[in-house]
N, C-alpha and C positions, 0 to 999 in steps of 0.2 A: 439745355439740349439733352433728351432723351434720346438713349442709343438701347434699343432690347436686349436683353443676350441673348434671346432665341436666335438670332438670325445671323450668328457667331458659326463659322464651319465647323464640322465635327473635329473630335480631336485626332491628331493621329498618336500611332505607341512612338510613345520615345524609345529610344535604339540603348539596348541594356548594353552595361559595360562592366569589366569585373570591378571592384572595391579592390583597397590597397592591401598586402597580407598582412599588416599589424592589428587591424580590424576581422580578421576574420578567426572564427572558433578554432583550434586547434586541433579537432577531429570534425571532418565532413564526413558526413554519408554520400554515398554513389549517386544519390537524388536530390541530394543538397546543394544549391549553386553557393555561393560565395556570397551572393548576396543576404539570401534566407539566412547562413549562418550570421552573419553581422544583426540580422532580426531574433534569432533565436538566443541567440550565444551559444550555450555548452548543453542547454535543457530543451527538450522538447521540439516538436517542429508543426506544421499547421497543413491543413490541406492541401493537394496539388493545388486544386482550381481556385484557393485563395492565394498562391503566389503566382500564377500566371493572369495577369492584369493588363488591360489596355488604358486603366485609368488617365485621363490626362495630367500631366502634374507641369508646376509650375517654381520658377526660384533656383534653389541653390541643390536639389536633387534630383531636376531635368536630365534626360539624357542618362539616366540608370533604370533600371528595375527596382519598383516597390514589393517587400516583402510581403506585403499583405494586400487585396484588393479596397484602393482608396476610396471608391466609390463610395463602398459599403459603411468604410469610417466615415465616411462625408452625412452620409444618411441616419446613419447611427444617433451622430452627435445632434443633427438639426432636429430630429423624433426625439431624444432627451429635454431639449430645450423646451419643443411645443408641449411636450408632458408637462412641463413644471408650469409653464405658462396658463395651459390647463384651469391647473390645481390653485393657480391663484384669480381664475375670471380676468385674464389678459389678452385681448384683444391683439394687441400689438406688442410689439417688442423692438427696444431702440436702442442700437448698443455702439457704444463709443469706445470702448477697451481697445486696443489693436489684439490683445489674444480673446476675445470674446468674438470680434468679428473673424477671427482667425477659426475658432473654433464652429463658427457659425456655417460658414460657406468655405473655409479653405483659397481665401482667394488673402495673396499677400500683394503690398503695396509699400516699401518702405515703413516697415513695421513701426520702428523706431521714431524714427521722423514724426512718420504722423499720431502716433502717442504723444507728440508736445501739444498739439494743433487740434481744433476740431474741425478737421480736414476731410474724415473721412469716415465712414458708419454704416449698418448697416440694420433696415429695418426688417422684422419677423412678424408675420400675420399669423396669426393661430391658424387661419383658415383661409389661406390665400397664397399672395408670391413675399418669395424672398428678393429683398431689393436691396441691390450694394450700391451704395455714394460712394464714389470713390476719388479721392484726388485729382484733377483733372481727369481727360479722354482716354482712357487709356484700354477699353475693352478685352484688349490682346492676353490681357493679365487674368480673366474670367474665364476663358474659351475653357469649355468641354466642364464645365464643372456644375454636376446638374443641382446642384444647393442654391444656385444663382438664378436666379428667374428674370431678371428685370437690374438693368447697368444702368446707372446715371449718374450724372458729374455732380461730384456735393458744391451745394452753394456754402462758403467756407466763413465760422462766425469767429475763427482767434482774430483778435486785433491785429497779429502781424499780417495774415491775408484782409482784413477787411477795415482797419485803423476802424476811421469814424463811422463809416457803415454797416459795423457792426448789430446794432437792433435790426437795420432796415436788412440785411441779410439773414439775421434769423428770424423777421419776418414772414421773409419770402423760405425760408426753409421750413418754418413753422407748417405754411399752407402747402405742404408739400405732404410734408407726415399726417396733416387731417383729411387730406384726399382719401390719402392711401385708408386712411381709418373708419371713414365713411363708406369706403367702396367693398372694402372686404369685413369691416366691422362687426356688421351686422346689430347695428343700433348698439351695440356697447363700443365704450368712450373710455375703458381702458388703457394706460399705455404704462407697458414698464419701461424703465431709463435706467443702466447704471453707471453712466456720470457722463452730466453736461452742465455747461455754467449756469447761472442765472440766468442770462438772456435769454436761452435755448429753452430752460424750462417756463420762463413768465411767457415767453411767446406762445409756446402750445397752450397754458392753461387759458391764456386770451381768448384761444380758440374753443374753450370748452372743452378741453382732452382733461380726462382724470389721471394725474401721473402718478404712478406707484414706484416701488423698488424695484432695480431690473440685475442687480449685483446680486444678490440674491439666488433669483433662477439662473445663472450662468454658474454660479459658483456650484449650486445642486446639482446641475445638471451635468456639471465637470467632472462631478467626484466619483460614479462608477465607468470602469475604462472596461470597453470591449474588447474581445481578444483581439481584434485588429488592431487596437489601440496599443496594446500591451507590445504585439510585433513592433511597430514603430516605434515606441520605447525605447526598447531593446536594440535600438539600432543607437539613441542617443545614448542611451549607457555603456553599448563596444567603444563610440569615439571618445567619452570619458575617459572609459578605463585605457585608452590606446592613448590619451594627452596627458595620464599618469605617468604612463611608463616613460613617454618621454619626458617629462620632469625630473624622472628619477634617475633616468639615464644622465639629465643635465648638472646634476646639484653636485656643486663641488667646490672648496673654500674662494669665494672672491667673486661668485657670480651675484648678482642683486637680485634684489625680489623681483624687481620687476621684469627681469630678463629670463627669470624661472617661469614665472608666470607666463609671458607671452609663449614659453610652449604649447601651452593647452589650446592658449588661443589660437594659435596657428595650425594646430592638429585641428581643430573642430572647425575651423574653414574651410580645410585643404580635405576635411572628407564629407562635407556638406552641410554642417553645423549651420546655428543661423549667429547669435550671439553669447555674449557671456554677461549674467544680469551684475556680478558685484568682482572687487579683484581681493578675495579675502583669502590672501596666502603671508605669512607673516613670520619671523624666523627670530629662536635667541629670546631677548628679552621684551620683544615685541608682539609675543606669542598669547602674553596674560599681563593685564585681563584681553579678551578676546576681542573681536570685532575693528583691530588697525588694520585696514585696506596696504598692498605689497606697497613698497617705496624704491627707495635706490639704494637701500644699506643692503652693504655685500656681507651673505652667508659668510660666519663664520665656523673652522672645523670644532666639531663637537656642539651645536646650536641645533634644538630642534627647529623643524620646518612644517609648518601646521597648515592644510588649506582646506575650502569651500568649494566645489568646484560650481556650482548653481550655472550649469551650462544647459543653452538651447541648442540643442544637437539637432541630428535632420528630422526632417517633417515637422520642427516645430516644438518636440519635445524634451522635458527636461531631466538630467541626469544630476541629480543631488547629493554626492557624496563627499567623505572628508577622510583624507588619511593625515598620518606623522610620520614622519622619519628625522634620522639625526645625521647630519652633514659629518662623516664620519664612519668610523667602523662599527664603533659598538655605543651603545646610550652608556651612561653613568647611574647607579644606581634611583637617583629621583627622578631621574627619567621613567624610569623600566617601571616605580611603583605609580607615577601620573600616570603612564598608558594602561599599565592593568587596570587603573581603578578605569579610566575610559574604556575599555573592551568590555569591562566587568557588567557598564552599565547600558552597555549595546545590548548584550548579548541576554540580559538579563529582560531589558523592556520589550526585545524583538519575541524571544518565548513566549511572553504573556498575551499576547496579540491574535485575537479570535476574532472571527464574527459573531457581533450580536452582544461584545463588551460594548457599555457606551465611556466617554471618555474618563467621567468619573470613577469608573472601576480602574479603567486603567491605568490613572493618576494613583489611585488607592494599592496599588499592587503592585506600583514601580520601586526600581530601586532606591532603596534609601541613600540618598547622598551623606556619607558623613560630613560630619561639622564643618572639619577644615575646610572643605570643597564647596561649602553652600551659599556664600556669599558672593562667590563666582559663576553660577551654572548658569547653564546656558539660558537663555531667553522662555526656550520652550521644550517640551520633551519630544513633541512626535508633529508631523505637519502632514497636509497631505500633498500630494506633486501631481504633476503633470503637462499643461503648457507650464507652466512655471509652479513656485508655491500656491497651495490652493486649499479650500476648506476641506479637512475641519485642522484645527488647529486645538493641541491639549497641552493645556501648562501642568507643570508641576504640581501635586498635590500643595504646599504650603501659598503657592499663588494663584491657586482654583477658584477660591472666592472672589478673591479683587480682583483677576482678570481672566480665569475662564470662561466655560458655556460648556455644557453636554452637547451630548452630538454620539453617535451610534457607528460603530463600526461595521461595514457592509463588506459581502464578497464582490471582487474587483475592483475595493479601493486599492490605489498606491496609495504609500505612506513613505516618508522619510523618518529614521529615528536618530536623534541626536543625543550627541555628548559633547562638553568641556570639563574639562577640568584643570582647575589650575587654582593653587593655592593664593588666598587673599596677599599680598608682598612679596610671593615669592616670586624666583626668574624666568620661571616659564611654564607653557600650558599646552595641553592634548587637546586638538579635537577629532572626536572620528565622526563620520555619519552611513548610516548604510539607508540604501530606496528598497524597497520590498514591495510586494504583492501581496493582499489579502487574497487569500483560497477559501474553501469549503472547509478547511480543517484548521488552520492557522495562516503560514505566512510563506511566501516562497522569495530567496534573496535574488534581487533584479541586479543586483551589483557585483559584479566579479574578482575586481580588483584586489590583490592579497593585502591582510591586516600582517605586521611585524611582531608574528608570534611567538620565534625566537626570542623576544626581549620577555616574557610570561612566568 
């Protein structure tokens, strides 16, 4: 069953409502609603006519005012994609990610969910309609959103929707995607994909579709964010920095990690967040080496408390930072020398950070870890963010060969910059991380949240 989305009624404005005051800047201007500050933070402010919106919006920030006109994001991102698609002679585009198809058309469906499932997708014509498959009938979920051209129900190829009719359904979805490739094609037999099983892909090539990489062009096309983009940001980085403070407010000898931790997550629901991708909060001697997800051992007094917060805040976007504190009044001196050397190495990679380094300069320019700390660093020096982690990714100079890639630093990338530290055997470990903005001149910090300078 095909259902159009033309013939979806127009949208109406959702009915704005103020935001909670933990989230909002601590100086408004007279022009400033409550809501724009939760977009801005403390820095800067953007058009009248781009916060006054009728956009239709759908999910878990229904019913507010967007900071920025979503439309325009919506548009934005779909002209990035057909760019890079462009640039590689791709006809079509087939994207299975739930944040690709997110980033695509802004139409959500059980994000999550249907990230196990290939349940739901959404095809891209270079020169044509955008068409959403979407988990059953569901239309209602599309309205008013002009990135959507054309609703239909996905014929579903996981095994748990389709057991043994698995081929014969991607079959029939196969001949679904060669219409479309035919009709708007124009004799090229391109298709990008980035990521479907086998079946889904022998089925197309049956049909004579050329498949290419389609992970690729989302991921380029991801990486410079629009100032709208940036507004909506900044909305998931206030509800960050507002599931810190409650954290911090929380932490005190006997609570578990995991009872720390559900603060964030319950701030980032209760102000429109969507989810939290990992629970990397870990306290004491579970701190180093890094990477133990929170448990049920109770914070004890004087135990550092180290977290990740890798949070999907509203609209979608992510808020990537790490602090430390110590369950207590004051750190002990190997405390105070772990966190310097952590701040030391924030603060040193974040200065170096231009447009127009690519990543091997910046590998080449970073701090040098000493000895004791090298056999524990972190995974990676710098990533990029946005719906979530996203390219480019820069490792460390000493693991540049066996596992980097160049890649160019551009204005209007975010970036995230990390640190661990924590000695090889020893009882415990820093991590900080700060999200930033690439500028015209360096870097502008998207993250507000205070470091524990006091211990310096």
């Amino acid at each position: 069953m095909v259902t159009p989305h033309r013939e979806v009624r127009p949208a109406k404005t959702p009915a704005a409502r103020n935001l909670p005051p933990e989230i909002v800047a601590p100086e408004i201007g007279p022009d400033i609603t409550p809501e724009v500050s939760l977009a801005i933070g403390s820095t800067g402010t953007y058009p009248a006519e781009s916060r006054q919106t009728a956009a239709r919006q759908h999910g878990a920030m229904e019913f507010s005012e967007a900071p920025t006109d979503l439309d325009a994001v919506r548009r934005y991102r779909l002209a990035r994609l057909r760019r890079e698609m462009g640039a590689r002679d791709l006809a079509g585009l087939l994207l299975f990610d739930q944040l690709n198809t997110r980033y695509a058309t802004d139409a959500t469906n059980m994000q999550i969910w249907c990230s196990h499932y290939e349940t739901r997708c959404v095809f891209v014509a270079l020169e044509g309609p955008v068409v959403l498959f979407d988990y059953a009938n569901h239309p209602h979920l599309a309205e008013g959103l002009p990135t959507v051209d054309d609703y239909r129900v996905m014929k579903p190829l996981s095994y748990f929707s389709a057991g043994p009719r698995a081929e014969e359904r991607a079959r029939l979805f196969a001949a679904e995607i060669d219409a479309l490739m035919r009709e708007h094609g124009g004799g090229n037999r391109r298709l990008g994909v980035d990521r479907l099983s086998h079946l889904g892909c022998d089925a197309l090539r049956a049909l004579g579709l050329e498949l290419a990489g389609g992970e690729d062009v989302a991921e380029q096309a991801r990486a410079i964010k629009s100032p709208g983009e940036i507004a909506l940001m900044r909305c998931a980085i206030a509800v960050a920095d507002a599931g810190c403070q409650a954290m911090r407010e929380a932490l005190r000898p006997g609570i578990t990690e995991n009872a720390l931790w559900a603060k964030l997550h319950e701030t980032n629901i209760r102000l429109g967040g969507e989810w939290i991708e990992t629970r990397l909060l870990s306290s004491g001697p579970r701190t180093n080496p890094w990477f133990r997800e929170c448990s049920m051992r109770e914070i004890e007094q004087g135990d550092v408390v180290t977290f990740d917060t890798d949070l999907i805040g509203p609209y979608g976007y992510c808020a990537d930072i790490s602090r430390a504190w110590v369950c207590g009044d004051r750190p002990n001196d190997e405390q105070r020398r772990l966190y310097a050397a952590a701040f030391s190495q924030i603060e040193h990679n974040m200065a170096i950070l231009k447009p127009g380094m690519t990543a091997r300069e910046i590998a080449e320019a970073s701090w040098q870890i000493p000895d004791h700390y090298r056999s524990n660093r972190y995974s990676s020096m710098i990533h990029g963010v946005g719906l979530a982690d996203e390219y480019p990714l820069i490792k460390y100079l000493p693991d540049f060969a066996a596992k980097g890639y160049d890649s160019l630093i551009e204005r209007g990338m975010t970036l995230c910059v990390e640190s661990f530290i924590g000695v090889e055997g020893g009882r415990e470990g820093i991590k900080l991380e700060e999200q930033v903005l690439v500028t015209e001149t360096g870097i502008e910090r998207l993250s507000h949240y205070p470091y524990e300078t006091d211990w310096l």
